[in-house]
VEXFI-867249 format. One record per residue (C-alpha): residue number from 1; residue in three letters; x negated, y negated, z negated. Coordinates in steps of 0.05 Angstrom, whole numbers, plus 5000, padded with zeros to 4 digits. Each point is the difference from the previous one (the first is absolute). Layout:
REM residues N
num: NUM | residuo: ALA | u: X | v: Y | w: Z $
...
REM end
This chain:
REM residues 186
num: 1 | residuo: UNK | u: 8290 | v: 3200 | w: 9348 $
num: 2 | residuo: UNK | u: 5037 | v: 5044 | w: 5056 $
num: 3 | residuo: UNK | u: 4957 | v: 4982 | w: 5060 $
num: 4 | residuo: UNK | u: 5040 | v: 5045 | w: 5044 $
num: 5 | residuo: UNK | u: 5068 | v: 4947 | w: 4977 $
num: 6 | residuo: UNK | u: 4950 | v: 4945 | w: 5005 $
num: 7 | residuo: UNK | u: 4967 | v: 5012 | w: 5075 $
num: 8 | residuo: UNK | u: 5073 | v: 5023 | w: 5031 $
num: 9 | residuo: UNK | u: 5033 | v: 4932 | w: 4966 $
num: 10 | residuo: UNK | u: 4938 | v: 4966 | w: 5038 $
num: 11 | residuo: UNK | u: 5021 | v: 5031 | w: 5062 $
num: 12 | residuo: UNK | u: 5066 | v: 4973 | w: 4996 $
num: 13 | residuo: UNK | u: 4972 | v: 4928 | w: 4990 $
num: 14 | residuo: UNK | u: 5027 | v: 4993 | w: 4934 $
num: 15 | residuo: UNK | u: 4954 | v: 4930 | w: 4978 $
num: 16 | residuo: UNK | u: 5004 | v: 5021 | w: 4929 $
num: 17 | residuo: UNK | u: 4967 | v: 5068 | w: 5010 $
num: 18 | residuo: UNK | u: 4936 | v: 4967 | w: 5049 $
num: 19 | residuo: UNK | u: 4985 | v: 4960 | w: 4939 $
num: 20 | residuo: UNK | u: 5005 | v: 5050 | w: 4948 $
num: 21 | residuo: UNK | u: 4942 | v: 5038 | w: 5055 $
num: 22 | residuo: UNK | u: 4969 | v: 4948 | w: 5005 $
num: 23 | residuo: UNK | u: 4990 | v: 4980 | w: 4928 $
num: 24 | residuo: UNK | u: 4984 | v: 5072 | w: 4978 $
num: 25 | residuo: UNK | u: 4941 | v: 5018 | w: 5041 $
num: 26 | residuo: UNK | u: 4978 | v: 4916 | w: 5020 $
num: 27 | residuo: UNK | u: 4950 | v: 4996 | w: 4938 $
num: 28 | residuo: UNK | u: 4969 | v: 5071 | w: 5002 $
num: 29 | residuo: UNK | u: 5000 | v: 4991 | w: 5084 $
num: 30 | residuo: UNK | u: 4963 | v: 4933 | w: 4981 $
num: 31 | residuo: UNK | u: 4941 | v: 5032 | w: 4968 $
num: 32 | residuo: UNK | u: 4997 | v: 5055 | w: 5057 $
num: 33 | residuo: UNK | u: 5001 | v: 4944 | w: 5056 $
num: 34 | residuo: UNK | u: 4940 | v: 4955 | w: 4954 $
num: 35 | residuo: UNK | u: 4953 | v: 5058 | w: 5005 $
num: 36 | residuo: UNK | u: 4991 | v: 4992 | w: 5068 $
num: 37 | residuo: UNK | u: 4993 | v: 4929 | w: 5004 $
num: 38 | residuo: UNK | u: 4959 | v: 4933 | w: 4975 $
num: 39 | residuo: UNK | u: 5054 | v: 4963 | w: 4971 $
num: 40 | residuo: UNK | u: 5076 | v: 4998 | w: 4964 $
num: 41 | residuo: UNK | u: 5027 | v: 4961 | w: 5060 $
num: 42 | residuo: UNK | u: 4977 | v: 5045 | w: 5050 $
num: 43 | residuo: UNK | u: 5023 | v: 5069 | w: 4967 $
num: 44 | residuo: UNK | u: 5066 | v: 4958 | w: 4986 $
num: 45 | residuo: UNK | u: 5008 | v: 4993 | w: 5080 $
num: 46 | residuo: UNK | u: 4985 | v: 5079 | w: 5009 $
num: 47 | residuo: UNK | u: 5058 | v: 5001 | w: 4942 $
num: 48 | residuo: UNK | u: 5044 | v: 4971 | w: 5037 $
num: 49 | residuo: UNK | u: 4975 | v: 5028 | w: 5063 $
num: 50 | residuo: UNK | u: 5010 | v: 5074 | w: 4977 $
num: 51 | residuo: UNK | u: 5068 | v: 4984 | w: 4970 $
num: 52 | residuo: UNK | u: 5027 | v: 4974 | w: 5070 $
num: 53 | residuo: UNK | u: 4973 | v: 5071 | w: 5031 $
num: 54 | residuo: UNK | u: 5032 | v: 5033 | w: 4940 $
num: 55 | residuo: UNK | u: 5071 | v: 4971 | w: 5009 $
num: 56 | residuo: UNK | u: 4990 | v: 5002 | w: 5076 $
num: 57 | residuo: UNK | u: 4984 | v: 5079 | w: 4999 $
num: 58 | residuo: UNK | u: 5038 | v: 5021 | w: 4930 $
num: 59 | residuo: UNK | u: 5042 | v: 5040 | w: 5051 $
num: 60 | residuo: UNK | u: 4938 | v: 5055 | w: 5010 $
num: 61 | residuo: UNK | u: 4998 | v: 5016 | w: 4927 $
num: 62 | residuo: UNK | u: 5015 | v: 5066 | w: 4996 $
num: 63 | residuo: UNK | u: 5017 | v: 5007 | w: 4929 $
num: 64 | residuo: UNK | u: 4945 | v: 5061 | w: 4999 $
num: 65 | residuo: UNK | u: 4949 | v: 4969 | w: 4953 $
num: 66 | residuo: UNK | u: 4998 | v: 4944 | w: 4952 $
num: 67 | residuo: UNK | u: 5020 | v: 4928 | w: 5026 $
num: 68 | residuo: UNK | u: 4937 | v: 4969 | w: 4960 $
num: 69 | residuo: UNK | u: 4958 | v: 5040 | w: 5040 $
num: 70 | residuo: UNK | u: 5029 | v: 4984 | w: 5069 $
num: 71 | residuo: UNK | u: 5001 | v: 4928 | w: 4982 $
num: 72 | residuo: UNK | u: 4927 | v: 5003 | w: 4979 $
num: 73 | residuo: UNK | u: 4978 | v: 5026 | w: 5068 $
num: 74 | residuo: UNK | u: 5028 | v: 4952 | w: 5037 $
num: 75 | residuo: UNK | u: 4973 | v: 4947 | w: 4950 $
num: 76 | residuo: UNK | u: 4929 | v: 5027 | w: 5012 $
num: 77 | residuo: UNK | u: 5005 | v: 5013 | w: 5078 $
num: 78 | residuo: UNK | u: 5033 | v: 4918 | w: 5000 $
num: 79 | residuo: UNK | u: 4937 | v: 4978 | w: 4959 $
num: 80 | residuo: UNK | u: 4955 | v: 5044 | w: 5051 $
num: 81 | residuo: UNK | u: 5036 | v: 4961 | w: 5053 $
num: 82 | residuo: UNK | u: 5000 | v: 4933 | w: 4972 $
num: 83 | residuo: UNK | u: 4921 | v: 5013 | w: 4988 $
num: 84 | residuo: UNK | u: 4992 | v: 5013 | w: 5073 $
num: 85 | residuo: UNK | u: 5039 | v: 4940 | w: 5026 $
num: 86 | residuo: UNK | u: 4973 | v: 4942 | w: 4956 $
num: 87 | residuo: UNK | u: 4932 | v: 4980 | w: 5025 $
num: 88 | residuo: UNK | u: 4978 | v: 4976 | w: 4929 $
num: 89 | residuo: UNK | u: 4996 | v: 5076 | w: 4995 $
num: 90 | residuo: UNK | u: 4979 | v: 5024 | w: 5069 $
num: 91 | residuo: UNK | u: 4925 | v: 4992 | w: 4979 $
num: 92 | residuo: UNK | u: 4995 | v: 5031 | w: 4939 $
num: 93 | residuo: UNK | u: 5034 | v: 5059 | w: 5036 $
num: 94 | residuo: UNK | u: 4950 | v: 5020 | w: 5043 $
num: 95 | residuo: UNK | u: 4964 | v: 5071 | w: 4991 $
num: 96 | residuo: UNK | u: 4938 | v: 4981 | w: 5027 $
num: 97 | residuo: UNK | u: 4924 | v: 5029 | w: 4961 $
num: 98 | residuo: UNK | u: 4971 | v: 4936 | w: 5000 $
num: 99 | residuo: UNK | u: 5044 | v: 4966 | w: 4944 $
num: 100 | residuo: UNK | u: 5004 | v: 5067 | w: 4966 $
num: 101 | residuo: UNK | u: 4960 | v: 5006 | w: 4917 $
num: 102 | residuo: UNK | u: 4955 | v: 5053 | w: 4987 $
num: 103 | residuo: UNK | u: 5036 | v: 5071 | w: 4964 $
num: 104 | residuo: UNK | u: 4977 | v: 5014 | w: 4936 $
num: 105 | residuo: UNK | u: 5028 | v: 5059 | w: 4956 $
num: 106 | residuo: UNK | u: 4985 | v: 4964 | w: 4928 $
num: 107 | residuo: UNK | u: 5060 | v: 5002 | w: 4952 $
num: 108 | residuo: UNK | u: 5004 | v: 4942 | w: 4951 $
num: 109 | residuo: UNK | u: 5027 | v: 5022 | w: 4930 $
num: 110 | residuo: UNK | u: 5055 | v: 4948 | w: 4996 $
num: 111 | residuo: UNK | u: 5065 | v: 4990 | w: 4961 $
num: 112 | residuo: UNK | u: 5040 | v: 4954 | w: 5039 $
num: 113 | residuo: UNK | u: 5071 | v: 4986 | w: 5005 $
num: 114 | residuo: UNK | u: 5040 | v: 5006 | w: 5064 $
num: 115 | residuo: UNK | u: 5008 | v: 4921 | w: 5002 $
num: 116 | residuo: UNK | u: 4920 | v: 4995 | w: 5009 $
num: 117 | residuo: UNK | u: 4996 | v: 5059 | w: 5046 $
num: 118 | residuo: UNK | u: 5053 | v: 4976 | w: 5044 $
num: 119 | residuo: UNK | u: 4974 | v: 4923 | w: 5012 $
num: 120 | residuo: UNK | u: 4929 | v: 5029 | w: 5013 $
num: 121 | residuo: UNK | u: 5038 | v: 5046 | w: 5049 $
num: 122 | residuo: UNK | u: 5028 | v: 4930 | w: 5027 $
num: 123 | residuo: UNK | u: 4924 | v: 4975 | w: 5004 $
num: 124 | residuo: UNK | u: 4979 | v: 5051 | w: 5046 $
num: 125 | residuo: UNK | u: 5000 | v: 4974 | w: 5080 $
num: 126 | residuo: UNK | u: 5062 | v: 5018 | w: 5024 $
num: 127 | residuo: UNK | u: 4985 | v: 5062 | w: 5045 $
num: 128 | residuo: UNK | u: 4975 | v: 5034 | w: 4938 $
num: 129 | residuo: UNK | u: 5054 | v: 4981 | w: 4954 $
num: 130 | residuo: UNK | u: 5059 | v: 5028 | w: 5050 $
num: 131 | residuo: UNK | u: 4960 | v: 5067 | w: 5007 $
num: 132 | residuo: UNK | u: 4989 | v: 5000 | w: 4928 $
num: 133 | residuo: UNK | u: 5078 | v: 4988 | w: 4989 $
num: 134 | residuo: UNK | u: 5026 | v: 5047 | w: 5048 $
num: 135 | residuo: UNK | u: 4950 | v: 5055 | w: 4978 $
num: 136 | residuo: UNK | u: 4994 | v: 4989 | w: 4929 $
num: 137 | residuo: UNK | u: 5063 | v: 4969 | w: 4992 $
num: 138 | residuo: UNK | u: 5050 | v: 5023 | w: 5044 $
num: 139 | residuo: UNK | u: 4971 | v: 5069 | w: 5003 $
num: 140 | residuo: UNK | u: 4991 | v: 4999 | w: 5078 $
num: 141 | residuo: UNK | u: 4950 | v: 5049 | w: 5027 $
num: 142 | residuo: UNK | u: 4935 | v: 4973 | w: 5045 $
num: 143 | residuo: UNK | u: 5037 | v: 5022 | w: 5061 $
num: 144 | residuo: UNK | u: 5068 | v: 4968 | w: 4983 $
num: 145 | residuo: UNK | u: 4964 | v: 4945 | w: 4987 $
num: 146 | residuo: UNK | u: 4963 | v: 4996 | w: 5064 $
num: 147 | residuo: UNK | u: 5065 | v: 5011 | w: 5044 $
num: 148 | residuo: UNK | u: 5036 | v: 4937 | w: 4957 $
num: 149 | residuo: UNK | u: 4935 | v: 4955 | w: 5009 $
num: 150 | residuo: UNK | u: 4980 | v: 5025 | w: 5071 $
num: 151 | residuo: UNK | u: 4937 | v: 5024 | w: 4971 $
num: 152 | residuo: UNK | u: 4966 | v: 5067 | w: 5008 $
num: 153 | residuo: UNK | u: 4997 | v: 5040 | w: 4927 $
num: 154 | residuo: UNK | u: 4924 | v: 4994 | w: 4991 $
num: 155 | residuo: UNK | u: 5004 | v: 4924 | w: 5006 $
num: 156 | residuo: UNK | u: 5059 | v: 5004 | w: 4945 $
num: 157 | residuo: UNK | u: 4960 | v: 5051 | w: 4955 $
num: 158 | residuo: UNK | u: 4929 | v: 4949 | w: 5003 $
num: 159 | residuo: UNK | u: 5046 | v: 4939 | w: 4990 $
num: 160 | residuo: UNK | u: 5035 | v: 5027 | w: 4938 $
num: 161 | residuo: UNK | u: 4929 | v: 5037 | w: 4976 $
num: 162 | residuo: UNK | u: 4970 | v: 4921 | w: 5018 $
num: 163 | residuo: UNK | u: 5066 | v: 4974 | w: 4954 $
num: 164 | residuo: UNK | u: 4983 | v: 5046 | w: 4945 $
num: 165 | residuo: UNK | u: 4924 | v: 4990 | w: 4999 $
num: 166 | residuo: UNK | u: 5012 | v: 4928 | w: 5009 $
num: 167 | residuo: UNK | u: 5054 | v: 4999 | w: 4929 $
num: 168 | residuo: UNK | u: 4951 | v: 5041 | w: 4960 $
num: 169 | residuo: UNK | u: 4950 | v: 4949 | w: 5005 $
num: 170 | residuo: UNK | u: 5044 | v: 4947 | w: 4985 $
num: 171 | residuo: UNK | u: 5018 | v: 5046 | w: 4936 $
num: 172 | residuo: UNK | u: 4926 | v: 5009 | w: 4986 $
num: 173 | residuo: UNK | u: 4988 | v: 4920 | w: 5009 $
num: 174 | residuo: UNK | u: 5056 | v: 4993 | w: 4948 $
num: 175 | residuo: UNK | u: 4985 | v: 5044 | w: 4939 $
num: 176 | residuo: UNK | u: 4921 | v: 4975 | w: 5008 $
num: 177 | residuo: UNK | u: 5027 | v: 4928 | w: 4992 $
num: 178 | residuo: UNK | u: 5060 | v: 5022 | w: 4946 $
num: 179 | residuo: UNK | u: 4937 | v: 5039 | w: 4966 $
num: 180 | residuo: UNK | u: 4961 | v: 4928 | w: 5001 $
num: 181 | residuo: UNK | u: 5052 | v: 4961 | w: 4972 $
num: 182 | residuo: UNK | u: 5007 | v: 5052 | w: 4944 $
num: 183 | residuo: UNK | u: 4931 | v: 4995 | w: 4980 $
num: 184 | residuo: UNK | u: 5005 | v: 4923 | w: 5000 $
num: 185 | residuo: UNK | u: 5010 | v: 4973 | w: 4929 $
num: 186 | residuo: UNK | u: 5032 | v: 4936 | w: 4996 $
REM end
């Protein structure tokens, strides 16, 4: 696909070519916006959210990297946003020690599939799981990730080290139980 044709025919308001951007990156923009929140409906409304700020601002693409990309950033910092604004969210947000799970360094020898990892990601509270996302994920550094969540970079390193610790016991909880049901003859 020529995203260069595709963005400029965009810019001309050529119906036709919004769809075709649309439909290309709606599904894999989906799955991005989902990460960061509880439920379909609500990373449907970021969807739609984000694709409103990309047709508004197409005009600052700069044609310098990769259109997926660009897209993607805004679909994470509209997610970030929408997090912020809804007050289902607003709690689970907070960085404060006193709702915060003890660190632990164990690693659980797992084999799990990126399905399972990704809805225990979804389990965690929802300050965790956007640090996790936009560190693990997204590949933002702690202090990226504290200017984007208004945090300072030590909160964002414990929360994601908090995340981490928090999934690995899930992981251990899992393969003790798998390694029950194993050993369970019918």
């Amino acid at each position: 696909m020529d995203y260069n044709r595709l963005v400029k025919d965009c810019l001309k308001g050529l119906p036709e070519a919004q769809r075709q951007l649309y439909e290309h990156f709606a599904e894999s923009m989906l799955g991005v916006c989902y990460r960061y929140t509880k439920s379909v409906a609500d990373a449907e409304d970021v969807l739609q959210e984000g694709f409103i700020k990309i047709f508004r601002n197409l005009h600052q693409f700069k044609f310098e990297g990769e259109l997926g990309g660009w897209i993607r950033r805004i679909m994470v910092n509209t997610a970030l946003n929408y997090l912020k604004k809804n007050s289902r969210y607003q709690t689970d947000l907070s960085f404060t020690e006193t709702s915060l799970h003890p660190v632990s360094d164990d690693n659980p020898e797992v084999t799990l599939q990126a399905k399972d990892l990704a809805e225990l990601i979804r389990q965690l509270p929802a300050g965790y799981q956007t640090v996790f996302n936009l560190h693990a994920v997204e590949g933002f550094s702690h202090v990226e990730i504290g200017k984007l969540l208004g945090i300072n970079e030590g909160t964002s390193r414990s929360q994601y080290a908090r995340a981490r610790a928090l999934l690995i016991s899930w992981l251990k909880k899992t393969t003790v139980e798998t390694k029950k049901e194993s050993y369970v003859r019918p």
